[in-house]
Structures are given as C-alpha cells and as structure tokens.
N, C-alpha and C positions, 0 to 999 in steps of 0.2 A: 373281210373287214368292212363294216360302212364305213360310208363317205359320213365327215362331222355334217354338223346341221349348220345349217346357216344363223348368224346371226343377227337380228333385227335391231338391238340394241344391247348397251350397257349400263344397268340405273342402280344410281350409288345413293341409298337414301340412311336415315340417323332415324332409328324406331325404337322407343323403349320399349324395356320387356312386359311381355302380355299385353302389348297396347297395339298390336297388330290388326285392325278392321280398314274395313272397305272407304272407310274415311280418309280425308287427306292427312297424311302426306302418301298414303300408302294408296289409294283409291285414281285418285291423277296419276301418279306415276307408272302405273298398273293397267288402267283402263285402256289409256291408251293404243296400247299395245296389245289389247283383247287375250288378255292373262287371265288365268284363273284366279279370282280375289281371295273364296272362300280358303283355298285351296291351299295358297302361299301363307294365309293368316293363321291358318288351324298349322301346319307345318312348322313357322317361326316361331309361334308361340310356346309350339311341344320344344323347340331346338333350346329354348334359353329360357326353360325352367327352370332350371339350377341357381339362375343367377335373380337377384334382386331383384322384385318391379320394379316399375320405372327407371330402372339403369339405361341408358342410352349404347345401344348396340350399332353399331355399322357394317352394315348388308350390304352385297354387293349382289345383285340382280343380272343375269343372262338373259335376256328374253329371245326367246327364235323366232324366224320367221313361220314356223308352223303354231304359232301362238302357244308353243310348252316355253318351260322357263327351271335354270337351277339359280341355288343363293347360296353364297356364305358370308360367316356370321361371324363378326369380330367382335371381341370385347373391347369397352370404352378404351383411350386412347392412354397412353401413360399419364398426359396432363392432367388429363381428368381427377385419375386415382392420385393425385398429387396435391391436386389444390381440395379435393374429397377427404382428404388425411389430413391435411395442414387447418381444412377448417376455414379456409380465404375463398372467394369470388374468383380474383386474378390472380396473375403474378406483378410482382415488380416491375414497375415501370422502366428501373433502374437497376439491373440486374448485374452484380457486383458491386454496387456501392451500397442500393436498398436493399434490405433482409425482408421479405414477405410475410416469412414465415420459419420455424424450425422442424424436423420430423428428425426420428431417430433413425438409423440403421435398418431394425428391425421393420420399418415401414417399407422400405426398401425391398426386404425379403419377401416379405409379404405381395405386395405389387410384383413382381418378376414372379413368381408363383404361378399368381392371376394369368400372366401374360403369358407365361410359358404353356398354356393352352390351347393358342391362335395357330392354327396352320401353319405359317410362316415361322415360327418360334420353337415347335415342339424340339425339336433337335438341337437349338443352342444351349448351352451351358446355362444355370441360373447365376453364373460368376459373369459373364456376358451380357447378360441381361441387366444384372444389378448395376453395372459401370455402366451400360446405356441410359437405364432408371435417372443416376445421377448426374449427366451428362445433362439431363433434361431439368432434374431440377435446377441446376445451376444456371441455366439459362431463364430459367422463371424466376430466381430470386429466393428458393425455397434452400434452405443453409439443412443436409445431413448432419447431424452432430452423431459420432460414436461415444459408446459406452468409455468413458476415463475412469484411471484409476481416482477411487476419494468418491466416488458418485454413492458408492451404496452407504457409504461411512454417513454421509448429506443425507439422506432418504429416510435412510433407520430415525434419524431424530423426529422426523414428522411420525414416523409408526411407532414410535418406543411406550408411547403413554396406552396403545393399544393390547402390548405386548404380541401384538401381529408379528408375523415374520415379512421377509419383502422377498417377494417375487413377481416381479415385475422390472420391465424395461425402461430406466428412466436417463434423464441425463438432469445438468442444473446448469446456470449462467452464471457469471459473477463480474461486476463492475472492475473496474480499476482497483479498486482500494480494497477488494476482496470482499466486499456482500454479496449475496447471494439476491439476484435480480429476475431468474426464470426457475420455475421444478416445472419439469414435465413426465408426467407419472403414468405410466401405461401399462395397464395389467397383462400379464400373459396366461396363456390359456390351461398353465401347468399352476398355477395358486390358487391355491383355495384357500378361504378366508372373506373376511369384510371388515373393514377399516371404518370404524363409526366416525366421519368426520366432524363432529361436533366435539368430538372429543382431542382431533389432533389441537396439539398446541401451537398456534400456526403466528403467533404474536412476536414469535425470534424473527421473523424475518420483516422487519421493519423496510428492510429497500427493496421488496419483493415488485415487480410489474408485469409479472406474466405468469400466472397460473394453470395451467393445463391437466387434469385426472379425468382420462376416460379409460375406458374399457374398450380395446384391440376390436375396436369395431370398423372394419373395411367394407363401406357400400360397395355393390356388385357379385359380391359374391356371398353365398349364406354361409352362415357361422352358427353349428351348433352347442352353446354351451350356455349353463347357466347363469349370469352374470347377477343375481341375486345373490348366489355365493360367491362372487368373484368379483367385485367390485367399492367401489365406494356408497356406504350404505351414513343413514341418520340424516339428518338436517341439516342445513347450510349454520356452520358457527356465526353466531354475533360476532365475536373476537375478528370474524374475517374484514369485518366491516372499516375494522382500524387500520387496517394494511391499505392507508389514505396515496399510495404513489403507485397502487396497483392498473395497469391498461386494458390487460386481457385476462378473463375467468373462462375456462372451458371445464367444464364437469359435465359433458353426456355421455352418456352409455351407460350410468351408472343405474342406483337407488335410492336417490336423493327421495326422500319425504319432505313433511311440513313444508309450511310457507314459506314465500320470502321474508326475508327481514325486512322492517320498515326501517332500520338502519344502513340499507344499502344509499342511501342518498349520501351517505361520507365518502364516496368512490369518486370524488370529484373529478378526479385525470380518466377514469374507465371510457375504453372507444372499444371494446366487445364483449359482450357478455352473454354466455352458448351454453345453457343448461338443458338441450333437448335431449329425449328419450330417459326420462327419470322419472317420477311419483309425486311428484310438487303439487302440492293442490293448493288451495284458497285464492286470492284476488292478487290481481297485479296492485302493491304498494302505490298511492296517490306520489309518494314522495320519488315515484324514477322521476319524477320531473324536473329533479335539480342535478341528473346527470347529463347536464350540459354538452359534455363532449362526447358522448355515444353514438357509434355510430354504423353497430351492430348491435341485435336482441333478439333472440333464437330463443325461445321455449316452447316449441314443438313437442307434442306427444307427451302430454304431460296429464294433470285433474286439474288444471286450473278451471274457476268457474268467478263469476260477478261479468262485470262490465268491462268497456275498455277503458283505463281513465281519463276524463273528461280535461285533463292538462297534456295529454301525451304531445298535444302540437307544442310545447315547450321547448321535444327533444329539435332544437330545430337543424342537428347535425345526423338526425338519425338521415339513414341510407335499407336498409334492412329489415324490415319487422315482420316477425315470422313466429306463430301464435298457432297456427295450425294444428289440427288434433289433439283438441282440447274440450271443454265445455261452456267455453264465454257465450255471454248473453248480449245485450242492449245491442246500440245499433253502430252504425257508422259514421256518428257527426263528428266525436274527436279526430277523425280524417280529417275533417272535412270543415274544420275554423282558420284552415292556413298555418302556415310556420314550418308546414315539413316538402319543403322544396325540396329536400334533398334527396327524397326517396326514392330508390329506384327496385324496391321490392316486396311486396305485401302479399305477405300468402296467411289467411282466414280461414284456411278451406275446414270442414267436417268440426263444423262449431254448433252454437245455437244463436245465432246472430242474426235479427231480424231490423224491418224496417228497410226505408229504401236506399239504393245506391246515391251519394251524392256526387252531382254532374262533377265539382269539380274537384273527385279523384282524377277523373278523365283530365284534366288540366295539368297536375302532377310534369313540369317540366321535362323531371330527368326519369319519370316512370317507366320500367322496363316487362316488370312481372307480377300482375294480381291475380291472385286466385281466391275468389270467393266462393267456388263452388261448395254443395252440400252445407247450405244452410237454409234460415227462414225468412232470408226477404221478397222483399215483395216490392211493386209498384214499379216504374218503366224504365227500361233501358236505357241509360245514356248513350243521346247520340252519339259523343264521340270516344267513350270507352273503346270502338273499334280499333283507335288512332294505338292503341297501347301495343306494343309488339309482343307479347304472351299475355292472353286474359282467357281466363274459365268461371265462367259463373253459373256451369250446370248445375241441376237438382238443386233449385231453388222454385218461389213463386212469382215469377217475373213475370208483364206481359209488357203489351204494346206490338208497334212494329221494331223489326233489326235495322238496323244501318247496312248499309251494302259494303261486302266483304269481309262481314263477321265470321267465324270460322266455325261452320256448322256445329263438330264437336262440342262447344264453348258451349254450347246451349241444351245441351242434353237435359232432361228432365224437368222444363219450365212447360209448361202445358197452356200456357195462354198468351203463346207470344207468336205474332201474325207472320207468317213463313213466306215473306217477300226477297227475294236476289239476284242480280242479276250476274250472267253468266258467260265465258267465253267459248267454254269445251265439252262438249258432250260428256265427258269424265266429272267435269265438275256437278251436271245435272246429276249425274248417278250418285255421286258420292252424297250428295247435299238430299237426295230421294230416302237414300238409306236411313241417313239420321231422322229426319223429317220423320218416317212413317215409325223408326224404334224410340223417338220421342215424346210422339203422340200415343203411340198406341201402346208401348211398354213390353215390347217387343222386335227379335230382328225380323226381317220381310220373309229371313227364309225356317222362321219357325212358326208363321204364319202360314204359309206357302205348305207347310208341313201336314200342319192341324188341319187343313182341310182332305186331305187324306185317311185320317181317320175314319173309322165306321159311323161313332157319332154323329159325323157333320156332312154326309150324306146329303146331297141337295141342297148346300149354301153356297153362295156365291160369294167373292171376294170384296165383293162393295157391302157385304152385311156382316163381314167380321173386321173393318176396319174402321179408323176415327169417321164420323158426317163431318168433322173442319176440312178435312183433305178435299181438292179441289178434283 
C-alpha cells in the first residue's frame, strides 16, 4: 500500500459554473502552488455541467506537495437556493418577528433533492434534509407555508374564466377580517395548460399586496420542460393596475407578452416588481416614475427595446435595477442626474447601450454590483469604478488607461484600453498575462501556442502571430 502524499495545502474557493479559467480567483489560488490551471479548469467545468452557469459551486482543493491536486464540488449552500426561490437579496434582519419572504413546501422538496446530491448528503433521508432546509429558513426570516385545506377552492376563482384546471402548488394569505392579501401560484411540472392572464379576473381581490405566478423554476439545477405550455401566458391585465395596495408582482418564468401598461403608475405602495424571463417587448413606460416607493425592478431576459427613461432618477428608493438581456438602446445619463442613492445594483449587461460611462456611477454610495458588460460604449474608464466591489464592463469599446487593481477579467474584450497594473505575486502576473494576451488578441495563449504547430504556420515566430500593443 502507498504511503498518502503529502500535503501542501487546502484552498476552499466559490467558482461558478463553466467560469473556471486561469483567471482570478482560480489563477492566484492555483499558481501558487504550481498546479496545473488548464488542467483543474477543463476538469471542473466537465464536473458541473449539469448544473446552471453561473451557479456558484464550492470547491474544495487538495493541493500536494508534488504539485498534483484533487477537488470536490459542492452545490450552492441551502441559503442560496432559499433566498434564489423566495426572490430576496437577504434574509431578515429580524428573524421571527420580520417575514422576508414566503416559499411553499414544495420549494423545500425541491432544494433537499438538489442537496441530496453532495457527498456528505447522499445517504440521508430527504425527510432529514427537508427539516434541516427549514431550520434554515427560519433563521433567514423565509415563512414555509403548507398547502391548507380552502387553498384550491381560492385559486380555482382566478382559473375559472379560463376554464383551465389547476395544477399547481399554491398557498394564499388573508388579513384579519378574512381578505385575501397574498396568491402565490406555482406551476408543477405534471400541468399542462396556459392560463391567459389578461383574461383572469383579478379585480375580487381589492386587499390583494402580494402577487407571486411563476413557473417551478429553481436556479442551479436544469429543468427540462416546456413552460410555453405550462405557464402563465398573454399580457399583463389593465384590471391589475387597480389592485392600488399591491407591494409585490413576481410573474417570471412565464410567457408574458406585450408591453407594459402605462397604467402601472397606480401601484403607488409597489416596492418589487420581478417579471424576468418572459416575452415583454416595447419600452419601459415614462410613467415607472411615479412609483415612488420601488425598490426592486427585474426585467431581465426579456424584448424590451427604446431607451432608459430619462426620469428613472425619480425612483429615488430604487436599490435594484436589473434590465439585462434585453435590447435597450441610448445611453447612461439617466444614471447619472442624481436621486438614486440607493442603489446598490445595476446589471445592463448583453444590451445595446452606448455612449460613455458616467464617473459618477462610480460615486453611487451604497453601489455594490454593475455589470455593464457586452454592449456599445465607448470613451474612458472611470477612475474610480474600481472602488465598486463587483464591476464588469467586458466586450465593450472602452479605452484609456485602468485604475490599479481593476480585475483583469472585468475588461475582456475592450481592445483600446492601456494594460498598466501593478502587482504583488507572480500568480497575479500570470493571471493578468492570460487575459491581457485573450483580450487583445481574441484568443487563449494556448490556442495560439497550438496554431503554431500546425503545417501551415511552418517558420513563424510568436511575436508575428500576436497583438504589435503587447510590450
């Protein structure tokens, strides 16, 4: 029997999926310890292809002293997949008095599923798992509601004009004096059907404040079903606009069509409103600017196309604005007149959005996360955007010089911006070389490194297949 290997280290890092390269955080951590980069990258990426890009995976790294290395791979944490389902940022500051958020049961099930796939888990019960599940939500603030008797009796009345049947996992709320104050309507993966919502009659429920219809969509893991047929399909109702003491609208995962209403400005109590991954096209309504108290707005993955509106600095409680995967156009100023102190998240990314960054996004107090990547502006870096604790503004036309300590990745695909950094660790040189050369030149170093191997390229040197900017 060999003797184990020895060990050089332990390195626990947070890598979404398929975003495993030689880049930091994975490049520093790795160099170091003279690990194979390519090696662990192509390997982590084959391990957690099952599961959703960008999900956040936790790896834990062996590294030996003879420079080999193993990893495993854990799915996101339960919190994760909790405040992912609920639809929130955090939890409760206030856990037991404040309510975060509601999930059903069936969320539950779902996530202990997830989880029962981890190493550590395969063997327990999913009845173990589910009470550990809510153990945690209870600590965040996140309220399980189970399926009561009366719930479908409630539901049928929103389907009835459809003549739809209901199949789906819902629960409802009701005040003191017995109205109805929450539906929370979540399709299962066994209904077939589509519920034209322009058609429910949604005007009964005058004390309504919390709206929730999406489609059994759990990031992390893929789900293959049609939600075309299985969802909420048509236009967002006028009618809904009257339901004046409503707080929260969640309708993604659906098939919503048409526009917004320009009657959403009568939502005067709304502080979120979450129609991402649906069909909505035309322009954001001039009139969100009289929903004052907002303080989430999600339409993500959508047709929307026009401009951003030139009043959006009105919302002055927004915190949230997330617009990404879309087709807006103009530029950046309504950022950028003042009034949204409050934001601490802006993601633009994969638009048509040109013209320059203004510096004072970068001023944004409480700003935590902007993603501007994969659009078309153009003209110089703000100095102090660096200052922002997540910022991407790859595949854009940016130049000038960077700020020291901007984070190489962040700048992928701007081709005229002056590659100045300084540096503490030889790991940071590599990692920062990698980008550098796959940015300029539109390529990795080692499919360059490749192509000179070819028959073709017989008698070229490596300073003739690469950018003349590189020093």
């Amino acid at each position: 029997m060999s003797a184990p290997k020895a060990v050089a280290a332990t390195i626990r890092l947070t890598v979404p999926v398929g975003g495993a390269r030689p880049a930091p955080p994975v490049g520093p951590a790795l160099g170091q310890y003279r690990l194979n980069l390519m090696a662990f990258c192509k390997d982590f990426n084959a391990r957690t292809q099952k599961y959703k890009s960008d999900t956040p995976m936790a790896v834990t790294i062996t590294a030996f002293r003879d420079n080999t290395f193993d990893f495993t791979v854990k799915s996101p944490s339960v919190s994760w997949y909790l405040k992912k389902a609920a639809g929130v940022e955090s939890g409760s500051s206030r856990p037991g008095h404040v309510t975060a958020s509601s999930l059903s049961i069936r969320h539950v099930y779902e996530i202990a599923k997830v989880k029962q796939s981890d190493p550590y888990l395969q063997n327990m019960p999913l009845e173990s798992i589910s009470k550990s599940i809510i153990g945690t939500a209870n600590t965040m603030g996140i309220k399980i509601v189970w399926l009561i008797i009366g719930v479908r009796s409630c539901v049928c009345t929103i389907a009835a004009s459809t003549g739809a049947g209901v199949g789906c996992y819902n629960t409802i709320t009701c005040n003191g004096a017995g109205s109805i104050t929450g539906i929370f309507y979540e399709f299962s993966s066994s209904y077939i059907g589509q519920i034209q919502f322009a058609k429910l009659n949604l005007s009964v429920f005058q004390h309504l404040e919390r709206l929730q219809v999406t489609g059994l969509e759990l990031e992390g893991r893929s789900h293959q079903k049609l939600l075309s047929s299985n969802s909420i399909g048509g236009t967002l109702p006028i009618l809904l606009t009257n339901l004046t003491r409503l707080e929260l609208i969640v309708i993604s995962y659906n098939t919503l069509a048409g526009s917004l209403p320009s009657s959403l400005h009568q939502l005067i109590n709304l502080r979120e409103l979450r129609l991402n991954n649906n069909s909505i096209n035309g322009t954001l309504p001039v009139s969100l600017k009289n929903l004052t108290q907002l303080g989430v707005l999600h339409i993500s993955s959508n047709q929307l196309h026009g401009s951003i509106p030139s009043n959006l600095h009105q919302l002055t409680n927004l915190q949230e604005l997330c617009l990404d995967n879309n087709a807006i156009s103009g530029n950046l100023v309504p950022l950028a007149v003042g009034g949204l102190a409050q934001l601490t998240t802006i993601n633009l990314s994969h638009n048509l959005i040109y013209g320059e960054i203004p510096p004072i996004i970068a001023n944004l107090p409480k700003l935590k996360l902007s993603d501007l990547s994969y659009n078309n502006l153009t003209g110089m870096v703000p100095l102090h955007i660096v200052d922002i604790v997540y910022i991407d503004i790859s595949y854009n036309y940016l130049k000038g010089p960077i700020a020291n300590g901007f984070p190489p990745d962040a700048l992928i695909g701007n081709k005229n911006l002056s590659y100045t950094m300084v540096v503490s660790k030889k790991c940071d040189v590599y990692s920062f070389e990698v980008v550098a050369l796959e940015t300029l030149v539109g390529r990795h170093p080692k499919e360059i490194l490749s192509s000179l191997q070819s028959a073709c390229t017989h008698g070229l040197t490596l300073c003739e297949v690469l950018d003349q900017r590189l020093p």
